[in-house]
C-alpha beads as a LAMMPS data file, in Angstrom:
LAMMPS data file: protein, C-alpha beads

368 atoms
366 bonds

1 atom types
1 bond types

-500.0 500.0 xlo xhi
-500.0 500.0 ylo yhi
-500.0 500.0 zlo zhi

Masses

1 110.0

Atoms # bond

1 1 1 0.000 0.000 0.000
2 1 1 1.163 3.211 -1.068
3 1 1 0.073 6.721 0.531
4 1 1 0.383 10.192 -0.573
5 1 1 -0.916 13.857 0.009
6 1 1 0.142 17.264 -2.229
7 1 1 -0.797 20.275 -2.444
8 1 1 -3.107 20.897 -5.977
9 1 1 -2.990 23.475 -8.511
10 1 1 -5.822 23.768 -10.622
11 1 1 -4.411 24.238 -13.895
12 1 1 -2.823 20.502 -13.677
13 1 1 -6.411 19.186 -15.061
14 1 1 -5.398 20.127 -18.625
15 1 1 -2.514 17.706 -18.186
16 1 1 -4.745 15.501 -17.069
17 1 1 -6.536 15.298 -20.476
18 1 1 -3.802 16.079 -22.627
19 1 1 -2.199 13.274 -21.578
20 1 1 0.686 15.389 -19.958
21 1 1 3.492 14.350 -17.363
22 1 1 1.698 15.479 -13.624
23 1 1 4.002 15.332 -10.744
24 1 1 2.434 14.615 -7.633
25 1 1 4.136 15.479 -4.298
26 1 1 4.765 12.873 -2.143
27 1 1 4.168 12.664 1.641
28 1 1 4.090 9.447 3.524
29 1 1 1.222 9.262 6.211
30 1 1 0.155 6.381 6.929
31 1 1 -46.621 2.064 -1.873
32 1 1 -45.021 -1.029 -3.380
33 1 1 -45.837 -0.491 -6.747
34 1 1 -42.547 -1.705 -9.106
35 1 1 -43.355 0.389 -11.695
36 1 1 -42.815 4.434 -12.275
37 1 1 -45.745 5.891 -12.813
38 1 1 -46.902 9.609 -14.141
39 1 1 -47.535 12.290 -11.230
40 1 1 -49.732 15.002 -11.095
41 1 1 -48.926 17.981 -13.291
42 1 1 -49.349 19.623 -9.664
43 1 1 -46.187 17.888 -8.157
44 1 1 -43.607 19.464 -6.992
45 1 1 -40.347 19.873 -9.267
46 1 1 -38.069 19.056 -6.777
47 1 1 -37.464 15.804 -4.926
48 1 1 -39.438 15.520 -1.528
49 1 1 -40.956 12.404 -0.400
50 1 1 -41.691 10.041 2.539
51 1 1 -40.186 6.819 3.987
52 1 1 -42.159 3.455 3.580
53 1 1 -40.577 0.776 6.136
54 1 1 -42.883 -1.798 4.211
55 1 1 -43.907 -4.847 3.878
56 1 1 -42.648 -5.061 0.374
57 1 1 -42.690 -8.198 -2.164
58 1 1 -39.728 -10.209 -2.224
59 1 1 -39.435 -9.234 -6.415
60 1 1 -39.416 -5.585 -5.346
61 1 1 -38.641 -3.283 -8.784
62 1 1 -37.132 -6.348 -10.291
63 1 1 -35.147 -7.389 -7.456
64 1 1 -35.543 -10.834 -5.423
65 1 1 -31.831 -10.585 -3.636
66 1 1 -31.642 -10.707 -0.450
67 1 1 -30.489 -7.699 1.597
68 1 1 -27.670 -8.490 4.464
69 1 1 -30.451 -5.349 6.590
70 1 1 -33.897 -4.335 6.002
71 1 1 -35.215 -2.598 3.327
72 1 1 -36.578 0.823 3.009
73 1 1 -38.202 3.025 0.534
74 1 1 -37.972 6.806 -0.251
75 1 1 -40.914 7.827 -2.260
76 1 1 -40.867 10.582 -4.322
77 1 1 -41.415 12.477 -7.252
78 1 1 -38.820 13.207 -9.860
79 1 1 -39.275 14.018 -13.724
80 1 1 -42.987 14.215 -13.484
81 1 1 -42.619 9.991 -11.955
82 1 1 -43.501 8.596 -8.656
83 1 1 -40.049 6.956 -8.110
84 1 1 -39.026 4.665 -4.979
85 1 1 -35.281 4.496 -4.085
86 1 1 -34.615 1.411 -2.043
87 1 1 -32.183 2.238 0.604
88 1 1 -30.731 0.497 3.763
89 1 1 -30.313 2.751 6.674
90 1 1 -27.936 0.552 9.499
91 1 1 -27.625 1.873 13.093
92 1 1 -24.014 2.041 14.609
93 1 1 -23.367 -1.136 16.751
94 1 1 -21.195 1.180 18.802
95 1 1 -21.889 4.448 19.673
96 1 1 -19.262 7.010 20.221
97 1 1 -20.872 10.177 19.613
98 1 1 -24.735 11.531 19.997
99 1 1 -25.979 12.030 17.211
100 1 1 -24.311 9.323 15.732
101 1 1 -21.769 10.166 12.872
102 1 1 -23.406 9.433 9.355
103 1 1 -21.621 7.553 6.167
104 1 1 -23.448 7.947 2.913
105 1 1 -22.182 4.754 0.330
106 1 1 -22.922 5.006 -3.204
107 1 1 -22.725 1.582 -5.144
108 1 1 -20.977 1.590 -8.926
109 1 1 -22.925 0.570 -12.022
110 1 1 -22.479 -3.452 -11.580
111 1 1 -22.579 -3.442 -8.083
112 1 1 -25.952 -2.973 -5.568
113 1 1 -26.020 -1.632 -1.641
114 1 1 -25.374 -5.494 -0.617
115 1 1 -21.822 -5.642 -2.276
116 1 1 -21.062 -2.781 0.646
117 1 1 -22.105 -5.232 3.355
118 1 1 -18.354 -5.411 5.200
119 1 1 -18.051 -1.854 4.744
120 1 1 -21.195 -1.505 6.846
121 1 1 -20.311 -4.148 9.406
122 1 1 -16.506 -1.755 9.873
123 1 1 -18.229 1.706 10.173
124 1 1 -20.851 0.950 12.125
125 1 1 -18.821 -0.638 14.797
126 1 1 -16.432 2.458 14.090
127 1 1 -20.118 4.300 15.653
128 1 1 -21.487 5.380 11.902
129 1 1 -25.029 5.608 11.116
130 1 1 -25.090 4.019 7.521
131 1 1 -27.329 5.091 4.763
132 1 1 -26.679 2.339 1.526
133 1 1 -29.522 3.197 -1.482
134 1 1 -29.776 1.924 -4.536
135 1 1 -29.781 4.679 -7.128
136 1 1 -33.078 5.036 -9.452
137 1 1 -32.660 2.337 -12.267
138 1 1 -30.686 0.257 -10.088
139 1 1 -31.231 -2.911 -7.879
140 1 1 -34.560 -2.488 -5.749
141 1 1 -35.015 0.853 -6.554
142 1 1 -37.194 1.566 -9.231
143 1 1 -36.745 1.091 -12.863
144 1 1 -37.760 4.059 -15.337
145 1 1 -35.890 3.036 -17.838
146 1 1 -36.318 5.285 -21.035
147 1 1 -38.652 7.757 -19.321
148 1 1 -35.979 8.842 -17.145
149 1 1 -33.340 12.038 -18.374
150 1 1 -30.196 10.365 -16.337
151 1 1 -27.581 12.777 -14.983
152 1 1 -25.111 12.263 -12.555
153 1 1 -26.982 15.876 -11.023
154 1 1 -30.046 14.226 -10.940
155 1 1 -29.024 10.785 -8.970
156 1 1 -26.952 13.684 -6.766
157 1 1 -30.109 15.219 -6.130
158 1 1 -32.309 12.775 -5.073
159 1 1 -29.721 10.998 -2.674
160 1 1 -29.503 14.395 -1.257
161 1 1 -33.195 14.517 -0.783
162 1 1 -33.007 11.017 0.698
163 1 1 -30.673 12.410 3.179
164 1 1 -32.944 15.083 3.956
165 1 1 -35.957 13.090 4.603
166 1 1 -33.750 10.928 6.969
167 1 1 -32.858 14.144 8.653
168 1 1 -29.170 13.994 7.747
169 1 1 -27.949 17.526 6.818
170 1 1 -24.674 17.727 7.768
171 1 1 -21.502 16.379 8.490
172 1 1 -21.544 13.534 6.361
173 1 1 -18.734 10.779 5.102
174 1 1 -19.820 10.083 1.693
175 1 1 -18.042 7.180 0.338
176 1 1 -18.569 6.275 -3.709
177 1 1 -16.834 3.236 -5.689
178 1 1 -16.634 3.012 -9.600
179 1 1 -19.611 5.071 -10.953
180 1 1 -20.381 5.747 -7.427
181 1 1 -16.892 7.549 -7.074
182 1 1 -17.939 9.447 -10.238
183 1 1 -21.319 10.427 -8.687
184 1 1 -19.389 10.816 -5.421
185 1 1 -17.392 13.549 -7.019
186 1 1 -20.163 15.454 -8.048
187 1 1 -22.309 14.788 -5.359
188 1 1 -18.955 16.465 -3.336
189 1 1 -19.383 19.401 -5.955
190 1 1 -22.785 19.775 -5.567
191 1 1 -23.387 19.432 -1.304
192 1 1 -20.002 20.674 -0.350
193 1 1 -21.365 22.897 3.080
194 1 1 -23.044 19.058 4.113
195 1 1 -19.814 16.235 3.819
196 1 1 -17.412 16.338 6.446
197 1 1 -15.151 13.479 4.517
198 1 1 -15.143 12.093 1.137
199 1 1 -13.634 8.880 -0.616
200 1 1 -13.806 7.710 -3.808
201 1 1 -12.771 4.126 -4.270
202 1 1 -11.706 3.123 -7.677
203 1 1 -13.478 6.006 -9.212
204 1 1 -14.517 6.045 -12.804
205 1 1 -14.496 9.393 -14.852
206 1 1 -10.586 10.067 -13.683
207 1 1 -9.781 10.395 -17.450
208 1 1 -12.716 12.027 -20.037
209 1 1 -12.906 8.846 -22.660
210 1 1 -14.351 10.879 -25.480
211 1 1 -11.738 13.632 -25.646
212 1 1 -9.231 10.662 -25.437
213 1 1 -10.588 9.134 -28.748
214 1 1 -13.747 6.988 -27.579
215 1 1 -16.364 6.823 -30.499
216 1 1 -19.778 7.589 -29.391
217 1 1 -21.865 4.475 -29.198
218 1 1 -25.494 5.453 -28.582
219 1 1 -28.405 4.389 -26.837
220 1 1 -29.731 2.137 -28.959
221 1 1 -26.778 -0.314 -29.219
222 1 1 -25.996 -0.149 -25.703
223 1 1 -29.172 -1.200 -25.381
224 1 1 -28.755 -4.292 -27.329
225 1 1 -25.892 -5.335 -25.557
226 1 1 -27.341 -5.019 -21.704
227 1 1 -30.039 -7.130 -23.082
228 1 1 -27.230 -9.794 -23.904
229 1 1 -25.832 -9.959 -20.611
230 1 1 -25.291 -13.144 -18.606
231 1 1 -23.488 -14.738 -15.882
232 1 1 -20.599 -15.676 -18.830
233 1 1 -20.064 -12.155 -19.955
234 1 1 -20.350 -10.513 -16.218
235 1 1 -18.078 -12.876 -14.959
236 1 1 -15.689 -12.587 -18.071
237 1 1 -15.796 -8.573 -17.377
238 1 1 -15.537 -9.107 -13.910
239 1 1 -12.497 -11.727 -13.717
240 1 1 -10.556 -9.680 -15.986
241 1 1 -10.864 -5.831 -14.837
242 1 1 -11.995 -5.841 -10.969
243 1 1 -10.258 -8.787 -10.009
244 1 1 -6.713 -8.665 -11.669
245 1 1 -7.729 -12.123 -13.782
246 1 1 -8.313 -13.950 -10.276
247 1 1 -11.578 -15.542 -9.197
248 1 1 -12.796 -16.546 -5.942
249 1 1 -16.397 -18.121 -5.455
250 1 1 -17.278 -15.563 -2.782
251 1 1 -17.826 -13.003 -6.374
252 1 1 -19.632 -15.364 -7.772
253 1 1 -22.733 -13.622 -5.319
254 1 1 -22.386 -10.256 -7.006
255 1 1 -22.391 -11.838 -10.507
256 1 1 -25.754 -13.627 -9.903
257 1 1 -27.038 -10.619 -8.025
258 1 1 -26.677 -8.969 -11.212
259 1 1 -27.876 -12.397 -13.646
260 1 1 -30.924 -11.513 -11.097
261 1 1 -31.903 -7.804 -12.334
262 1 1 -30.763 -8.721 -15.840
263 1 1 -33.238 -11.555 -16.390
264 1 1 -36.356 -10.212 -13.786
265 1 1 -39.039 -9.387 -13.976
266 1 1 -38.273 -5.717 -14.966
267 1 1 -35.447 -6.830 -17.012
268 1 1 -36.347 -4.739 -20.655
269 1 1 -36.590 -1.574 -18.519
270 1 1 -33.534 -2.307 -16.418
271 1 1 -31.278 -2.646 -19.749
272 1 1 -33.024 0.769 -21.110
273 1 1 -31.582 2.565 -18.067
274 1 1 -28.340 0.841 -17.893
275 1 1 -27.989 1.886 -21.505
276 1 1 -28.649 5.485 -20.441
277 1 1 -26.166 5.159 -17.570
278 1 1 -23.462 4.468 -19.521
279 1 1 -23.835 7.421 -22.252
280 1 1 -24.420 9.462 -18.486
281 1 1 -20.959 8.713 -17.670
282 1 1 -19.134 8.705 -21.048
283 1 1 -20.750 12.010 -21.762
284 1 1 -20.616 14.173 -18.608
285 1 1 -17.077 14.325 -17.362
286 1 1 -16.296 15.347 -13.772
287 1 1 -12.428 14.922 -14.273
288 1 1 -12.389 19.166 -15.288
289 1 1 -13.819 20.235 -12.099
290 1 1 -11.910 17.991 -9.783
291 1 1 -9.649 20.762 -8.290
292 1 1 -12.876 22.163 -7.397
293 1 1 -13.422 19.765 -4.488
294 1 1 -13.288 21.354 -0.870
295 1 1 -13.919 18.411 1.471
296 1 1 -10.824 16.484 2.624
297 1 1 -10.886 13.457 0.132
298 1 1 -9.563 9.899 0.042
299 1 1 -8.736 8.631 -2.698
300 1 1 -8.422 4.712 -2.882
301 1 1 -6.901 3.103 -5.917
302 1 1 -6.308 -0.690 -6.810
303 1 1 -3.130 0.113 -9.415
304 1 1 -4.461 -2.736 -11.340
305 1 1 -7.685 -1.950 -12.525
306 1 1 -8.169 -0.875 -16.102
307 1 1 -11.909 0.296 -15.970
308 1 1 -12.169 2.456 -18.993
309 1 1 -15.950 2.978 -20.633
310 1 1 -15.696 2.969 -24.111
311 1 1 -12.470 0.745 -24.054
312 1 1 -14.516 -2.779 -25.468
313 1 1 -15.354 -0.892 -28.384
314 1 1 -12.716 1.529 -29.165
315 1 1 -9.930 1.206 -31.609
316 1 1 -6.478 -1.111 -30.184
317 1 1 -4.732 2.333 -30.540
318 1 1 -7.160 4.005 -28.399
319 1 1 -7.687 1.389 -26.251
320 1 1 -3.756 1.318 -25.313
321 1 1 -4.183 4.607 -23.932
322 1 1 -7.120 4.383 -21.512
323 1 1 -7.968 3.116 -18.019
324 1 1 -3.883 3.001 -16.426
325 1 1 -5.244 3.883 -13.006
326 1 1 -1.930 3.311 -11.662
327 1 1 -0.938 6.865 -13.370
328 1 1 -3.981 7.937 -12.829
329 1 1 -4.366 7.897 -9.300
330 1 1 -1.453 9.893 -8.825
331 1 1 -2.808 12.884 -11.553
332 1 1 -5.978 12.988 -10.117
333 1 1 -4.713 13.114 -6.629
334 1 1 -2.060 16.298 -7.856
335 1 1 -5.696 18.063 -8.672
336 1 1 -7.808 17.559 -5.507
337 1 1 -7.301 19.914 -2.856
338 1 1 -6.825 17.678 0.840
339 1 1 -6.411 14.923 -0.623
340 1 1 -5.077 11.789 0.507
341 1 1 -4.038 8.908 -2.237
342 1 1 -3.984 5.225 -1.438
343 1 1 -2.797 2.840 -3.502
344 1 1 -2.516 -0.780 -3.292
345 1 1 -0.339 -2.046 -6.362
346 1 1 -1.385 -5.816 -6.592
347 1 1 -5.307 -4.956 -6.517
348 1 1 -7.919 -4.491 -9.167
349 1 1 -11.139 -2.475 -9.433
350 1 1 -12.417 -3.623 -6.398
351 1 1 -10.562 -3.350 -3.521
352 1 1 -12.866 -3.122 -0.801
353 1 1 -14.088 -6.761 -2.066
354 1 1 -10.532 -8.030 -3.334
355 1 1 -8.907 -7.458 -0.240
356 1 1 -11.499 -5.885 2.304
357 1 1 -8.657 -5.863 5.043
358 1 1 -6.284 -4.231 3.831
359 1 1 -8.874 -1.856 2.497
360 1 1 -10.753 -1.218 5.708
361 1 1 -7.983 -0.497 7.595
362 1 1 -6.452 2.115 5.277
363 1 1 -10.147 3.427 5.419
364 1 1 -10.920 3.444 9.080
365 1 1 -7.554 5.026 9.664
366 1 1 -8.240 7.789 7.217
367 1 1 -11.591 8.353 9.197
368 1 1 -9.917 8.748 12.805

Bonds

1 1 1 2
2 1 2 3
3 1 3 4
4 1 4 5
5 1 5 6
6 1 6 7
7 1 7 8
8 1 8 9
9 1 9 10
10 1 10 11
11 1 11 12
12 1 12 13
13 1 13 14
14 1 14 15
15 1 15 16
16 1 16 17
17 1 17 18
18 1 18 19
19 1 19 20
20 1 20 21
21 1 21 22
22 1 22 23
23 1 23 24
24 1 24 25
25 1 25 26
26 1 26 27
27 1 27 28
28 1 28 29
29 1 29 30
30 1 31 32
31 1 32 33
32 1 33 34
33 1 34 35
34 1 35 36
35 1 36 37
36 1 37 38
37 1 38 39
38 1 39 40
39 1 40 41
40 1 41 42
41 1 42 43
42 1 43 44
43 1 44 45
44 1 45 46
45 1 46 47
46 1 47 48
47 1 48 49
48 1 49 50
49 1 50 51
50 1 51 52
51 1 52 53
52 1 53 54
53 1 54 55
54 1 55 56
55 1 56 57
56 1 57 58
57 1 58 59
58 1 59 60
59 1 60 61
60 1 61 62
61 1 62 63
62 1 63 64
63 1 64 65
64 1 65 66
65 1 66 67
66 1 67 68
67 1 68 69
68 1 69 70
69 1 70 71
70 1 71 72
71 1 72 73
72 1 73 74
73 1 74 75
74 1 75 76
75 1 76 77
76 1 77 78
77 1 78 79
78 1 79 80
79 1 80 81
80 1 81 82
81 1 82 83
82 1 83 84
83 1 84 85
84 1 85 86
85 1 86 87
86 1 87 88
87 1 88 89
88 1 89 90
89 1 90 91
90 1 91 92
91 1 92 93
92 1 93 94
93 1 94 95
94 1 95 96
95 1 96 97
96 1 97 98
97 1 98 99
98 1 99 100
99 1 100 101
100 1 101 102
101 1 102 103
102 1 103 104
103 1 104 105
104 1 105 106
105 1 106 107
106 1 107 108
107 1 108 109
108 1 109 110
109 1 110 111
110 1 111 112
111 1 112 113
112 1 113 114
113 1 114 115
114 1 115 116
115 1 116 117
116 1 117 118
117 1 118 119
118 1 119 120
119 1 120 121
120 1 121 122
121 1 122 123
122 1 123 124
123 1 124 125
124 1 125 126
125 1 126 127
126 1 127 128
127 1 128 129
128 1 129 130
129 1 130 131
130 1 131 132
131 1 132 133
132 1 133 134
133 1 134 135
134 1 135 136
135 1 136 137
136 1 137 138
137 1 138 139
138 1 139 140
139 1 140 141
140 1 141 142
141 1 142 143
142 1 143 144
143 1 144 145
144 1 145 146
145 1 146 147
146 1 147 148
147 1 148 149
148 1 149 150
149 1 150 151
150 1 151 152
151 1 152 153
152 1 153 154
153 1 154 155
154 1 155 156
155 1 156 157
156 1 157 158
157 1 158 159
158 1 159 160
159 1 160 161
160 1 161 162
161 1 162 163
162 1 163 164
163 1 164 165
164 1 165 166
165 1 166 167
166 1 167 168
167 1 168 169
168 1 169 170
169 1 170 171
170 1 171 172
171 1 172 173
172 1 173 174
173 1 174 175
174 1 175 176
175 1 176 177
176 1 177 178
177 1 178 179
178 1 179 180
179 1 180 181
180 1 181 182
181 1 182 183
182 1 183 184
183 1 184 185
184 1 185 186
185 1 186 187
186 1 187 188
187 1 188 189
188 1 189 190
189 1 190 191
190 1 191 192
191 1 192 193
192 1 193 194
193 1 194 195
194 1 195 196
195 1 196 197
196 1 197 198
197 1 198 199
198 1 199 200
199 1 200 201
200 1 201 202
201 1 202 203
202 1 203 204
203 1 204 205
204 1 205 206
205 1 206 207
206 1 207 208
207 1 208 209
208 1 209 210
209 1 210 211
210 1 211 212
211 1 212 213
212 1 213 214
213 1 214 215
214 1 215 216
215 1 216 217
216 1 217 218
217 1 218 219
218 1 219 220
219 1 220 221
220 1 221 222
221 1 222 223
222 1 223 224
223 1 224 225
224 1 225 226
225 1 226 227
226 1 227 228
227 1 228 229
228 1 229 230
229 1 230 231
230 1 231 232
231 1 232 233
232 1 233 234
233 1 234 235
234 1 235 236
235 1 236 237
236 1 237 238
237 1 238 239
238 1 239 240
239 1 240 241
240 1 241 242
241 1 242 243
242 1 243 244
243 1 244 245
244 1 245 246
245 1 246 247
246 1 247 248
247 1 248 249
248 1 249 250
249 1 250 251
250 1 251 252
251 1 252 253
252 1 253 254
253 1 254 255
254 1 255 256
255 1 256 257
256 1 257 258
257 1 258 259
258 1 259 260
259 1 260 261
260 1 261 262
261 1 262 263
262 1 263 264
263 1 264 265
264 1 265 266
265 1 266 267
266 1 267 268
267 1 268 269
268 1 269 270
269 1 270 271
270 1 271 272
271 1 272 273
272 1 273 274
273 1 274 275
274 1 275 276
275 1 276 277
276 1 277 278
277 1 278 279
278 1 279 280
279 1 280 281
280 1 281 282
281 1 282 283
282 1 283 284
283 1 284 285
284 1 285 286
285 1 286 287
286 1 287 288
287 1 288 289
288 1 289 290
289 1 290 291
290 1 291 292
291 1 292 293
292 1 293 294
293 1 294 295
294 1 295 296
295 1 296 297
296 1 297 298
297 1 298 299
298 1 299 300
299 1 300 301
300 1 301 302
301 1 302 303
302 1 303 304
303 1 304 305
304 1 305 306
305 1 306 307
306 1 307 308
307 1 308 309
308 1 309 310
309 1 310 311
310 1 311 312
311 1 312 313
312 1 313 314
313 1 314 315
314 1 315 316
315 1 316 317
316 1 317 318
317 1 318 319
318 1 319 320
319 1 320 321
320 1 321 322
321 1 322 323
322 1 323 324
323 1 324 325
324 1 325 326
325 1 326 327
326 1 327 328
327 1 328 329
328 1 329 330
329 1 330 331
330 1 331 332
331 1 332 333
332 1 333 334
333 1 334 335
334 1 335 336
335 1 336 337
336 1 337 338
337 1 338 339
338 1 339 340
339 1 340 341
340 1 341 342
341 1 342 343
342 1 343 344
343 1 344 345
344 1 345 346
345 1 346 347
346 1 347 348
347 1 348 349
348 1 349 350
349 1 350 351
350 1 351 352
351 1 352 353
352 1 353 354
353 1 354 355
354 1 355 356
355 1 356 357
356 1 357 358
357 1 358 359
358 1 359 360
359 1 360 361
360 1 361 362
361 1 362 363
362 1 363 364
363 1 364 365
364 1 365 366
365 1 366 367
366 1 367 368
């Protein structure tokens, strides 16, 4: 594991996309309907909503998993829909401060609230209150598939609301991994005044694809190919960029978890909005307005991962330039005011599941 802070300069993020040497200095330290419906033209623009504790089904918005904690639901309206964003909210098994401190974790694209489950177990026994959703289009949460304009400001938004309606306006440890870094990052950019700490684990959107020489791909084909997904070509993914080309059968639960959503119930809408995630992320870059961060930041890399959207369908030439997070740690890190860098050289995409030790304690230490 490798550890370093720097002071950032702004200007560094054209290097950043230029391609551009970026020296980093170093420092060592260690209701239960499942479908979206139309609301009233008299609803409110803006997210507000209630709680629902339940009962729900057990196929709840395409969903039959199992949750490691019960199961809530924020209702509320978005986009002219009546949404519900599933969402686990975990008490602290030891409490060391009153109110409790709260930990907001956002899940990445292929990954639900569950595959944060020893992440929860370590903060709340650190005394965190735990708030885990599942953002709209994901997991339990409900699917709008192509009614729904998908932003990373929007899923910002209404995880902010969520917070609100839980009472949680301040202080918060927000904690994102993949394209929950990404939406970490702007959620950071967004709700500055209410984090108190934020870490982005194996963060997508460190590099901007397009401007590197990623063809568009739209809708419609991306489409096509979420429909095509199985437990072959999740695991093949998988095995080859979050886990360094190893395999363990403890993974094997996240790539049925997915086979799950893929072939529910809700299964044509799910691939409609996974298709309109990914052109969210290739297409709205946060890497520009990193340096704009003001929270202290982690940032948490696994050197070997070599996540790049885009890359499966780019040119070889292109492809040889994207996803080296092993550089790109250290750029993005140069950018970020207060930030911290952690690397860990031998892992993959995934640390906090690779090697959830070593991970928690670099985490937990950060935190105190």
């Amino acid at each position: 594991m490798k550890l370093f802070t720097s002071a950032r300069s702004f200007f560094l993020i054209t290097s950043l996309l230029l391609g551009s040497p970026v020296s980093a200095t170093k420092r060592t330290s260690t209701s239960t309907s499942t479908t979206a419906t139309t609301a009233s033209p008299s609803a409110t623009a803006s997210p507000s909503g209630t709680i629902s504790h339940g009962p729900f089904p057990a196929d709840l918005n395409g969903s039959n998993f199992t949750y490691p904690f019960p199961v809530k639901l924020y209702k509320f309206v978005s986009q002219g829909q009546n949404l519900e964003m599933a969402f686990m909210d975990v008490p602290p098994t030891n409490i060391t401060t009153t109110p409790p401190k709260a930990a907001l974790l956002l899940h990445g694209k292929n990954f639900c609230g569950p595959t944060w489950n020893t992440t929860i177990l370590r903060l709340t026994a650190a005394g965190y209150r735990v708030i885990v959703p599942d953002e709209i289009g994901f997991c339990k949460s409900s699917k709008p598939g192509s009614h729904y304009q998908f932003s990373l400001q929007q899923l910002a938004q209404n995880t902010h609301a969520l917070l609100s309606a839980l009472s949680i306006n301040a202080n918060v440890t927000v904690i994102g991994h993949s394209m929950g870094g990404m939406l970490t990052a702007r959620y950071g950019l967004m709700y500055a005044s209410s984090i108190a700490n934020l870490a982005m684990v194996n963060p997508i959107g460190l590099e901007d694809w397009k401007a590197l020489g990623v063809p568009y791909l739209s809708i419609d084909a991306n489409f096509v190919t979420e429909r095509a997904s199985t437990y072959g070509s999740i695991r093949g993914y998988e095995q080859t960029t979050y886990y360094v080309g190893t395999w363990a059968p403890a993974y094997d639960v996240w790539v049925n978890m997915l086979v799950n959503i893929y072939q529910g119930s809700k299964a044509v809408a799910y691939a409609e909005g996974q298709a309109r995630v990914i052109d969210m992320v290739l297409t709205q870059p946060v890497v520009y307005e990193l340096g704009l961060l003001t929270p202290r930041t982690l940032l948490v890399i696994g050197d070997k991962d070599n996540t790049a959207i885009g890359k499966a369908w780019s040119p070889p030439d292109i492809q040889a330039r994207l996803g080296h997070y092993n550089v790109l740690g250290k750029q993005v890190a140069a950018v970020i005011p207060n930030c911290t860098l952690v690397e860990f050289a031998d892992l993959g995409h995934a640390p906090q599941i690779q090697d959830p030790d070593r991970f928690h304690e670099a985490l937990l230490s950060w935190l105190s």
